[in-house]
N, C-alpha and C positions, 0 to 999 in steps of 0.2 A: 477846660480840663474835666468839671462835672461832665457834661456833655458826653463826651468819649469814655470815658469811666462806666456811664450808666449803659451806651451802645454797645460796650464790650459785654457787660452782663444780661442785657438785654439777647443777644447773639449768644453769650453761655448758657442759659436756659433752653432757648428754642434746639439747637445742639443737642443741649441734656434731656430731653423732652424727647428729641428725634429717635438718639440711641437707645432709651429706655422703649418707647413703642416699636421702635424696630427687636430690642432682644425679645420683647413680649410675645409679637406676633412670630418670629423664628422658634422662642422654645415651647411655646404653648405646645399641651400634648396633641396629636393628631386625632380626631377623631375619625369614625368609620365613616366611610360612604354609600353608602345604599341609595339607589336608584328607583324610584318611586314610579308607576309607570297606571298612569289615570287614562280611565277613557270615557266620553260623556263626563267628566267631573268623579267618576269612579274609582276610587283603585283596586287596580286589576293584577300588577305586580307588585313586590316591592322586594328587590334582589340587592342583599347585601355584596358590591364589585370587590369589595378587600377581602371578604370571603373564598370566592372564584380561583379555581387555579388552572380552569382552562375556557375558551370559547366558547358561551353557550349561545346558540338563537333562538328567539320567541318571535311568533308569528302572531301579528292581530290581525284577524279576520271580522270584520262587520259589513251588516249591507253597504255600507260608502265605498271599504274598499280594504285593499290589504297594506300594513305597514310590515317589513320582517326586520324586529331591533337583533344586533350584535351583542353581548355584554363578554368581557373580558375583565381582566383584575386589574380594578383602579378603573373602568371605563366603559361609556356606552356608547352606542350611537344607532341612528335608523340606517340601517344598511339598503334598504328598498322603499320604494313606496308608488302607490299607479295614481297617486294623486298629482294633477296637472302641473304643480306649480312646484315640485321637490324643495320647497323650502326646510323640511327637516333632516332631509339625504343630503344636504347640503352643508347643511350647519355644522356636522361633521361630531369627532370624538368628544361627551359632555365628560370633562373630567373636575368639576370643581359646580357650587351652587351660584355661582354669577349670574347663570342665567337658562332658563327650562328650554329642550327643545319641544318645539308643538307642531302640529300637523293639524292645519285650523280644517282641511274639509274631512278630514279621517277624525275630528276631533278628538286627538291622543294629546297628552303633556308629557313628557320626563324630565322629571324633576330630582335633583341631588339632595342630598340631606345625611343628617348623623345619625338617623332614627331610623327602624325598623316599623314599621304598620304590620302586629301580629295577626289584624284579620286578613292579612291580603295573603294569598299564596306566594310562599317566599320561595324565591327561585335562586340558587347557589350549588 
């Protein structure tokens, strides 16, 4: 009877524990998204996307080759690129910081974040 007694409460914490991290992570307030846009290790943009209230494109032009990003509100993505292997045209709309897209022979990153970089040219 201990047993079961102690498994019940055992199961109402993990429960109480679940609900509490889940309202955490649902009200926490939203922060911004800005899109961080590095080349060589550089940054070269940094475009606040919640800002945005229409379609903009930036074209990165270097000797390797050309990238052209899309940014839209809430989103980015490489809409072209003449590198071989489209792994970043691919990857598709970066909407959240899970994870950067990059273009390893065009060596570009875009990267999400809450923060603004005031030395970069803010693009919005």
């Amino acid at each position: 009877m201990v047993k079961t007694r102690t498994l019940v409460t055992i199961i109402l914490c993990i429960l109480l524990l679940a609900i509490a991290a889940s309202l955490f992570l649902w009200l926490r307030p939203a922060g911004g998204r800005v899109a961080n846009v590095y080349l060589d290790g550089e940054l070269l943009y940094s475009i606040d996307l919640d800002a945005l209230t229409e379609k903009k494109t930036y074209t990165v032009e270097t000797d390797r080759g050309v990238n052209v990003l899309v940014a839209e509100p809430g989103r980015i993505r490489v809409e072209s690129a003449d590198c071989p292997d489209q792994v970043c045209v691919d990857f598709g709309w970066l909407t959240d910081s899970a994870a950067p897209i990059v273009c390893l022979p065009h060596r570009l990153v875009i990267q999400l974040t809450g923060e603004t970089d005031v030395d970069a040219e803010v693009g919005g």
